[in-house]
N, C-alpha and C positions, 0 to 999 in steps of 0.2 A: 672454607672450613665448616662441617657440620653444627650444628649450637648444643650436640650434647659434647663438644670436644670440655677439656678441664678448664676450670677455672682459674686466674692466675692465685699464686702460692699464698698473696697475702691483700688486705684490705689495703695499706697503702697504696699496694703499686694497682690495684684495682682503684682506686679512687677515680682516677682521669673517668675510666669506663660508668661509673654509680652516677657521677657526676653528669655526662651525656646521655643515660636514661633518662634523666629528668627534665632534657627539653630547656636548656636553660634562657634561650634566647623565647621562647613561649612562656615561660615563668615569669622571666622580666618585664614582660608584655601585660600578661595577668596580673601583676605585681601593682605595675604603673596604672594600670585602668581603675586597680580598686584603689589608688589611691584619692585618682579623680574621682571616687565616687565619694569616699571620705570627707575631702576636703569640701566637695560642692553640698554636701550635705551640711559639715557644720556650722552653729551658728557661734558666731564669737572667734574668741580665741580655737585654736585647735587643739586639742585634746593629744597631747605626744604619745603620753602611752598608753592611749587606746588605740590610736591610730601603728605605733610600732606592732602592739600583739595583731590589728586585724589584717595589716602587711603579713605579716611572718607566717600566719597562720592559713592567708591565702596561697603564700607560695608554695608554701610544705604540701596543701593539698590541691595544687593547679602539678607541684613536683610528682605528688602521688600518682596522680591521675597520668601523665604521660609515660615514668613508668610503666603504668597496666598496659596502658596503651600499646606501647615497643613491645611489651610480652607479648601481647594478643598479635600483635602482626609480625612479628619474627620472623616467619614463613614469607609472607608478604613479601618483607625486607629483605630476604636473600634474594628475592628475581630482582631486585631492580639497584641499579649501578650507585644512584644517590645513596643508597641506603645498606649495601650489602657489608658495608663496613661497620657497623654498628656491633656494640660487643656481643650482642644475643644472637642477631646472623652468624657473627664471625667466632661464636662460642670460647671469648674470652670471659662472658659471665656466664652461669645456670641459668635457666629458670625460673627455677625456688629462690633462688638469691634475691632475683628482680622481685619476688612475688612478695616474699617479707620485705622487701624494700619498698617497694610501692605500698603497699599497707602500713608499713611504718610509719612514713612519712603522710600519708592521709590522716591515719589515727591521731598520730602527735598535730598537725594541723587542724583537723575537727575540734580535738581535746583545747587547743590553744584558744581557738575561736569561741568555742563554749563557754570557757573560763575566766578567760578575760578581754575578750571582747564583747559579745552581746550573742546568745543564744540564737535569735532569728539568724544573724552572720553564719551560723554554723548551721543551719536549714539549708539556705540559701547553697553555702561552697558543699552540702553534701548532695542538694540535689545537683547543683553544676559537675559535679567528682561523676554520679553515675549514670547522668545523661551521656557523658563525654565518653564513659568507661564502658556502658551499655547499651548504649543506641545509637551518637555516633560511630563507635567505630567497630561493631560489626557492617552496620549499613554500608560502612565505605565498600563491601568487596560487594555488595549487591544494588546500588544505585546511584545515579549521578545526583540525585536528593538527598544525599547524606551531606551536601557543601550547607545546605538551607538547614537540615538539623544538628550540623556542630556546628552554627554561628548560632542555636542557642546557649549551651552551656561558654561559648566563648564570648556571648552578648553579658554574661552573668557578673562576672566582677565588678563591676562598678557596682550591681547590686548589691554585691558581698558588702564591700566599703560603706556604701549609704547604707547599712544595717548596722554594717560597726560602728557609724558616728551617731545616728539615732537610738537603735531599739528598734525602731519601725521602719516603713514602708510607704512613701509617698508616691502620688503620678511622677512625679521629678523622676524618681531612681528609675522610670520606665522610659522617658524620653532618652537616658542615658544608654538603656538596656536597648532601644530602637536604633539610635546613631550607630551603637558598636556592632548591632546586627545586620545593618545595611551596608557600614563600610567595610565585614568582612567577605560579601559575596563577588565584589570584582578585585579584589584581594588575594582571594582564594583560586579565583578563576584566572588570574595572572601567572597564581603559581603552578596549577594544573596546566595551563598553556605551554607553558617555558619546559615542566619535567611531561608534556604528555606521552612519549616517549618512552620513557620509563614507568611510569603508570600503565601504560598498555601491558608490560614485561611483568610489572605486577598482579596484572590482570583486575586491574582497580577501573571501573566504570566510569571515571569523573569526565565532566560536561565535553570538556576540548576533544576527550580519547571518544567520545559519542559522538560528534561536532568536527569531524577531518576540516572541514573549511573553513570555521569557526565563526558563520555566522551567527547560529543562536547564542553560541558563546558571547559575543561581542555584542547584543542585544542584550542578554540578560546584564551584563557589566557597564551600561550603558543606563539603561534602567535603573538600576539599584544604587549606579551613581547621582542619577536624577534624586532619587529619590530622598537617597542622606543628603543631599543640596538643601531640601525642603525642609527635614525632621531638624535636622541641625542648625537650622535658624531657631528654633522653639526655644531653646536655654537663655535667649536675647529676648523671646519677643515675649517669653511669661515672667523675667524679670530674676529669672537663676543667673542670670552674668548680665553685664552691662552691653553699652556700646562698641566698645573696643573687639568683645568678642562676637557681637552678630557682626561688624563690619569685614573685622576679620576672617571669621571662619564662610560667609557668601564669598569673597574674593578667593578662597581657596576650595570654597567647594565650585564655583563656576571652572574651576583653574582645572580638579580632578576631572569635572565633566568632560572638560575640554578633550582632556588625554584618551579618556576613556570613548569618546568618539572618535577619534583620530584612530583608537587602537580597532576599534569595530568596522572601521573602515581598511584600514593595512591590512590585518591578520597577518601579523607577522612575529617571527619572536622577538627581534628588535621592539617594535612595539609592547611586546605583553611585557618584556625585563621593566619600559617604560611606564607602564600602567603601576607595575610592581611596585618601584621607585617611587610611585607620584602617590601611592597610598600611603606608604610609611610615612612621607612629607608629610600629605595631607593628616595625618592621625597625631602626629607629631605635635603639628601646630596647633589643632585641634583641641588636643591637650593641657598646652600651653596655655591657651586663653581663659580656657573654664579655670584654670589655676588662679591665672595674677589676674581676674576680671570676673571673681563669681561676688553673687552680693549675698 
């Protein structure tokens, strides 16, 4: 179905549709990272509702942003099978609908973040908004470097968070910003493995649809695995969490290396679903510890 087909008759029964432009399973992600960035920031007691407004205010505009997002690639999304069901491929929303919705829901989360969370917090999620809006995701149809520049605005949440619980800006909210940029590139490269296929249909550039055999692939996921191995011990060893979590998160960062050389070696899609899996784990637990083990 074209995407200039109508739109359905009314906003309820359009709900299901507004609600999947917004990426809700990447919201919740964004969501949860700025919370670790909150909580590992404050000192004391935690601040309830500052930390509710800089949640709400991150979602609304991490919501805004993939909005833009789905608009901008609608074309995209009609070549490829993951995707061609989407209400803008499939022209059960407009356009214009997505575009005041997406702007809506940025405005209203800038606005929240300004007001009552902390000003820097709404720098911060506005530069993440148009990194993501403007740089990632044209680059995706012109280079397989566009995975390394949307794991910045997707390294930024935690930022967002340690702005809302401070005011400021510590090296800390950077070693944050470095763990979530390292564990998204064999992340990403899992999931490009798995749809490359579709990506190709897309005519989307990314590493595996460059990489048929998938050796650099499996190199570069190998690497960047090593590498959040190392970064991710620093919240343990500069004294932002205890014991529990350096001991923790080396036993599951050796765990993710492990996969991720195993999958560099297979090249296989059984492998890469497994690398997929073993990130979510790994990010999961990750999580976890800076939580109930930050000092």
């Amino acid at each position: 179905m074209s995407s200039t087909a109508p739109a359905r008759g009314s906003i309820a029964t359009a709900a299901p549709d507004y609600l999947e432009l917004t990426k809700p399973r990447i919201t919740l992600l964004v969501t949860l990272t700025a919370l670790v960035g909150f909580v590992t920031a404050s000192r004391g007691p935690i601040d309830v509702a500052a930390l509710a407004a800089t949640l709400a205010g991150t979602a609304l505009v991490a919501a805004g942003a993939s909005v833009l997002n789905m608009l901008i690639e609608r074309d995209t999304d009609a070549r490829m099978r993951r995707t061609a069901g989407r209400p803008l491929p499939a022209g059960r929303l407009r356009p214009g609908e997505a575009l005041a919705f997406g702007l809506l829901l940025t405005v209203a989360g800038l606005g929240e973040l300004r007001w009552l969370s902390s000003p820097l917090a709404a720098e911060v999620a506005f530069f993440t908004w148009a990194s993501y809006v403007f740089a990632y995701t044209p680059l995706k149809r012109r280079t397989s470097l566009s995975t390394l520049v949307g794991a910045v605005p997707g390294a930024l949440p935690p930022v967002i968070g340690w702005a809302g619980a401070r005011g400021s800006l510590e090296p800390a909210a950077f070693v944050l910003f470095a763990i979530l940029f390292l564990w998204q590139i064999p992340h990403f490269l899992a999931i490009a493995w798995i749809y490359r296929d579709d990506y190709q249909r897309g005519g989307l550039p990314m590493l595996p649809v460059l990489d048929p055999e998938g050796r650099l692939t499996g190199r570069q996921a190998v690497a960047h695995s090593l590498g959040l191995l190392l970064v991710s011990l620093t919240p343990g060893v500069a004294g932002m969490a205890g014991a529990l979590y350096l001991w923790g998160t080396a036993l599951l960062g050796v765990a993710f290396c492990a996969v991720a050389v195993w999958t560099a070696a297979a090249r296989t899609l059984r492998a890469a679903r497994w690398l997929f899996l073993s990130s979510v784990l790994y990010l999961t637990g990750l999580c976890t510890l800076l939580l109930v083990d930050r000092r």
